[in-house]
C-alpha positions in Angstrom: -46.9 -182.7 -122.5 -45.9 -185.8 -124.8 -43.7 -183.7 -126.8 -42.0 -181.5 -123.8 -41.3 -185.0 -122.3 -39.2 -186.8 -125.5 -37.2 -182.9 -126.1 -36.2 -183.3 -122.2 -35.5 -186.9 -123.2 -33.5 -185.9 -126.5 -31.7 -183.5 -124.6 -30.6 -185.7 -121.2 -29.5 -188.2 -124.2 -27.3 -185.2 -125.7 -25.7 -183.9 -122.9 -24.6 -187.9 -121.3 -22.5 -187.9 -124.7 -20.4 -185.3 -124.5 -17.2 -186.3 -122.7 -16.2 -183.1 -121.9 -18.8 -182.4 -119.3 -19.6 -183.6 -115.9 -23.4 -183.5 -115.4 -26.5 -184.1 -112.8 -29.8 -184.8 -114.0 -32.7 -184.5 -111.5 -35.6 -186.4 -112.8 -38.1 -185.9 -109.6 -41.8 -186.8 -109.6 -44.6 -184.6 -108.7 -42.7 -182.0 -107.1 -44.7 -180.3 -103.9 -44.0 -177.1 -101.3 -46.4 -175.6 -99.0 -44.7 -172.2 -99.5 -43.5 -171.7 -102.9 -45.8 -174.0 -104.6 -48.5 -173.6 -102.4 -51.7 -174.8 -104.7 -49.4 -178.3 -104.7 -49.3 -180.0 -101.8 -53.3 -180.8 -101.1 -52.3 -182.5 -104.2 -49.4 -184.7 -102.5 -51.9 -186.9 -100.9 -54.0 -187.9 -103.6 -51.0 -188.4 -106.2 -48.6 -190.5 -103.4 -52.2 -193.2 -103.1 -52.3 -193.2 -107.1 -48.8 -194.5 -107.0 -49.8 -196.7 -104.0 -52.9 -198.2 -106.1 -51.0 -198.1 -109.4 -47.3 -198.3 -108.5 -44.9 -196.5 -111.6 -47.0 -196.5 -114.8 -45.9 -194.4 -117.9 -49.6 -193.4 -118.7 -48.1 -191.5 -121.8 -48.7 -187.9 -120.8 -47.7 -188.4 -117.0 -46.0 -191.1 -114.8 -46.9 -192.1 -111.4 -44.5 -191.3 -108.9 -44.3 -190.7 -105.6 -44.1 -186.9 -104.5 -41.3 -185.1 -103.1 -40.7 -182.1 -101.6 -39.4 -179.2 -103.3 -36.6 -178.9 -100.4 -35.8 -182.7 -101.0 -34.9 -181.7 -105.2 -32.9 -178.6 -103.7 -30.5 -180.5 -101.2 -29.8 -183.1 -103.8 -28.7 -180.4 -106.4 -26.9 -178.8 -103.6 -25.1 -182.5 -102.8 -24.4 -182.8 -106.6 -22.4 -179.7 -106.6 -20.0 -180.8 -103.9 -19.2 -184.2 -105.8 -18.9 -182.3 -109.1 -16.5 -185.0 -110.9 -19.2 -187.6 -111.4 -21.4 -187.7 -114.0 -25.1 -188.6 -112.6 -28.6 -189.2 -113.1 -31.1 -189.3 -110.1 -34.4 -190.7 -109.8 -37.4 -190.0 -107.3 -36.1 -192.3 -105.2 -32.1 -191.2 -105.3 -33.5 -188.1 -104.3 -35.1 -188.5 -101.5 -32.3 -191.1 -99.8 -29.7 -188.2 -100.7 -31.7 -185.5 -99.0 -33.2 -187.6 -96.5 
């Protein structure tokens, strides 16, 4: 997991300098659905108290975040299509005020 984190790192790093291109990066947490995913969300719960007990921690193989629906990371890409001019990175948290 280590090393598919730092190439998705090498590669967001990459693509933010070329000038050329506008971009969105989605970096979600623990993404959940009851329909497509549907072994994922009994494991919402338990994940959204680790992050309550633990907060965000960078445990080296995973971070701590709190969960978000697989409709929430959808609408955001959706809303990063109509703005496509801007060049953006969102977070857990961007994501779920955008599609909130």
């Amino acid at each position: 997991m280590k090393k598919y984190l730092d190439t998705k790192e090498e590669a967001e790093t990459y693509i933010k300098t070329l000038e050329h291109i506008n971009y969105t990066i989605l970096k979600p947490g623990f993404i959940y659905s009851a329909k497509e995913r549907w072994w994922s969300s009994p494991l919402s719960g338990p994940l959204d108290f680790a992050h309550c007990l633990l907060g965000k921690k960078d445990l080296g193989v995973a971070k701590f975040e709190s969960t978000i629906s697989l409709n929430e990371v959808c609408l955001t890409a959706l809303s990063a299509l109509e703005s496509p001019d801007e060049k953006k990175v969102y977070m857990n948290e961007d994501i779920a005020k955008i599609a909130g």
